[in-house]
C-alpha positions as CSV (number, residue, x, y, z in Angstrom):
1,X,69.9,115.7,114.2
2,X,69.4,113.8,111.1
3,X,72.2,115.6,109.4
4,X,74.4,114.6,111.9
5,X,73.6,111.0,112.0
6,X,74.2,111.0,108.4
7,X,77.5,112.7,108.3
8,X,78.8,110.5,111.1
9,X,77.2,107.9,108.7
10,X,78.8,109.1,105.9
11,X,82.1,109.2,108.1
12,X,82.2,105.6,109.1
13,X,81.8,104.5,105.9
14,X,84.4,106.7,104.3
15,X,87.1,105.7,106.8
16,X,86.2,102.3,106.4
17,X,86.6,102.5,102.4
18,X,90.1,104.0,103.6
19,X,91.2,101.5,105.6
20,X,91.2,98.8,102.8
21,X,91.8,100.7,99.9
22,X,93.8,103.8,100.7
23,X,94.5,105.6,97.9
24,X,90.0,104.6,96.4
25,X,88.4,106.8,98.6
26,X,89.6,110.4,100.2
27,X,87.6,112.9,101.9
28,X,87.3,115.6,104.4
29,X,85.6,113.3,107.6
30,X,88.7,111.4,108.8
31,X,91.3,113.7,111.0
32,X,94.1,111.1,110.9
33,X,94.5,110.9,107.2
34,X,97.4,113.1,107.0
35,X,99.0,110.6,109.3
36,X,97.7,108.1,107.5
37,X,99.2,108.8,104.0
38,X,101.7,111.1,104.9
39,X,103.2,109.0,107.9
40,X,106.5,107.7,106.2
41,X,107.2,111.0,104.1
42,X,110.2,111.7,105.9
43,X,111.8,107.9,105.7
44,X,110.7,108.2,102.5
45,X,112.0,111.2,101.2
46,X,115.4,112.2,100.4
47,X,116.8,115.6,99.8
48,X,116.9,114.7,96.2
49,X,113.0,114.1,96.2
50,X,111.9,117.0,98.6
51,X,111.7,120.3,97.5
52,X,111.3,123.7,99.8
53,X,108.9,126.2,98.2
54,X,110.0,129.6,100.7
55,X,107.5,132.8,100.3
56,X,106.5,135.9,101.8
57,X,102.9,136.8,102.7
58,X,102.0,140.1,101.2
59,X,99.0,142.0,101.9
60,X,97.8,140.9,98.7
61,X,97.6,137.3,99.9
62,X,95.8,137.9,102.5
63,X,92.0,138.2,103.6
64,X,90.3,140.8,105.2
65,X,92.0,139.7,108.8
66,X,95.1,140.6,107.7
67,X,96.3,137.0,107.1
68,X,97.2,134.8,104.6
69,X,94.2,133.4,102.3
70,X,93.0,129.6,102.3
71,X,92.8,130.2,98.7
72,X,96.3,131.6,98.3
73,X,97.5,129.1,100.9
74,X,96.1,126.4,98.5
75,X,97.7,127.6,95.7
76,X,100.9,127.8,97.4
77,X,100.9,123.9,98.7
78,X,99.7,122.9,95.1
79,X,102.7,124.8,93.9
80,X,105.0,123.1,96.2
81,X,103.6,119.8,95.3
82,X,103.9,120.4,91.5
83,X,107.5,121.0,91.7
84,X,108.2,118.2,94.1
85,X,106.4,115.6,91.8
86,X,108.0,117.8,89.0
87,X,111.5,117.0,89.7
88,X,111.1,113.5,91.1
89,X,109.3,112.1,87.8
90,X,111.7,114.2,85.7
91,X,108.6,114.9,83.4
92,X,105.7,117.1,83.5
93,X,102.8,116.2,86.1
94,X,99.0,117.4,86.5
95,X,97.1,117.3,89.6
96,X,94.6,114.6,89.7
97,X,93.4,115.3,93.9
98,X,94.3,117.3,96.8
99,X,93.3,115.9,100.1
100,X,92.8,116.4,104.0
101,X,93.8,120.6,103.3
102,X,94.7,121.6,107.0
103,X,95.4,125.4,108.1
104,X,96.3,124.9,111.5
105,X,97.0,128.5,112.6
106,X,96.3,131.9,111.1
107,X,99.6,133.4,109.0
108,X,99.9,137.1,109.6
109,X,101.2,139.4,106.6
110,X,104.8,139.7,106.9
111,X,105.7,136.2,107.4
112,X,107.9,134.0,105.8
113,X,106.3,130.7,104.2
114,X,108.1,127.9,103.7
115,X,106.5,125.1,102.3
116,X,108.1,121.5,101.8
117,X,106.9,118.9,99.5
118,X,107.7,115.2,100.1
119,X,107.4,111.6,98.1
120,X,104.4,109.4,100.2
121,X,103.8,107.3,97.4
122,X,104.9,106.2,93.8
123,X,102.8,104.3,91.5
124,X,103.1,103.5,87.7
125,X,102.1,107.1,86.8
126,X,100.9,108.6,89.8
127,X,102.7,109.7,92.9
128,X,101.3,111.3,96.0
129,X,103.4,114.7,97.6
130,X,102.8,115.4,101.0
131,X,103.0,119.5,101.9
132,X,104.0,121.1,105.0
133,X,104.3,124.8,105.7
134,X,105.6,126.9,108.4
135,X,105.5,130.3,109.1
136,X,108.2,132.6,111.0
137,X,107.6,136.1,111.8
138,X,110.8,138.0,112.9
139,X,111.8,137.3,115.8
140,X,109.9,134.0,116.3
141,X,110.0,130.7,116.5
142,X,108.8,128.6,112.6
143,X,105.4,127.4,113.7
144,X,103.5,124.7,111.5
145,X,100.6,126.7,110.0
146,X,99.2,124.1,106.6
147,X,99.4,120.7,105.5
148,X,97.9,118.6,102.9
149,X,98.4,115.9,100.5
150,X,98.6,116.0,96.6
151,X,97.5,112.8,93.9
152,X,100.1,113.8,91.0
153,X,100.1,112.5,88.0
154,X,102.8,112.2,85.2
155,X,101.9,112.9,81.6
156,X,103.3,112.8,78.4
157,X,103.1,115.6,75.4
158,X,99.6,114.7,74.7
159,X,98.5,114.7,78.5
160,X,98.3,111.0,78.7
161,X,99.7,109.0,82.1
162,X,103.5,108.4,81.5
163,X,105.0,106.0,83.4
164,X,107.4,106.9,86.2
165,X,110.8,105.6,85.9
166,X,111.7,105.3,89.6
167,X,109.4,102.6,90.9
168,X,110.1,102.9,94.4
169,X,112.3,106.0,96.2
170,X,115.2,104.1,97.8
171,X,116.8,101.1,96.6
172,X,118.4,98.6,99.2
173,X,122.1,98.5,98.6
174,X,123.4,94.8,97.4
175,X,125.6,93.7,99.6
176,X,129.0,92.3,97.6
């Protein structure tokens, strides 16, 4: 009983540290984060600042249930999100977090993966990439089977922060 009390303690507090600084304070006790940083990915995000990661689940991915690995899963979205923040920086990029992993349904060997990153957020060096996977087997219908959000950060030769050129993701159009 204690040990709930706390956790929900701990959970109140957490989502009230998120609330007012949201980017400070991540962790695992508040179900809407995804919504809450990943909300605008898609007005956000261009086809020039998404990328689509597309895989196969072998039997070597998966666990002893015959489907896909959280580990390999993991690996996968940071993947995804490396070459999304990759290309949108147009310099090299580490991973400084990964937050709010979700595996929202089993993914049987045999299926196809196909993970898209997104642009939430851009900072002076740091950017956050929102993942999404599906998975199709043949002869079904894509079902959304992870998510999760990735802190990247861009660095220079000597893995220091580089600034990010591109400020912001769209810029308004002047009007002549």
């Amino acid at each position: 009983m204690k040990v709930l009390l706390i956790v929900r303690l701990l959970a109140y507090l957490q989502y009230s540290q998120i609330s007012r600084f949201p980017f400070a304070m991540i962790g695992c006790f508040s179900p809407s984060l995804w919504q809450r940083i990943c909300v605008n990915c898609e007005s956000m995000t261009d086809e020039n600042t998404a990328f689509e990661l597309t895989e196969i689940v072998f039997p070597e991915h998966a666990n002893h249930y015959g489907t896909l690995f959280g580990g390999n899963a993991l690996m996968l979205m940071s993947k995804a999100a490396f070459l999304c923040a990759r290309a949108f920086a147009k310099a090299d990029v580490v991973m400084a977090r990964c937050g709010d992993a979700q595996f929202l349904a089993p993914v049987p060997v045999g299926s196809v993966l196909r993970l898209r990153g997104s642009i939430s957020r851009v900072g002076r060096s740091s950017l956050t990439v929102c993942v999404s996977g599906t998975a199709q087997q043949l002869g079904r219908e894509p079902r959304a089977v992870l998510r999760s959000w990735f802190e990247m950060v861009a660095v220079d030769g000597n893995g220091r922060p580089a600034r990010i050129s591109g400020a912001y993701l769209h810029r308004e159009k002047e009007e002549a």
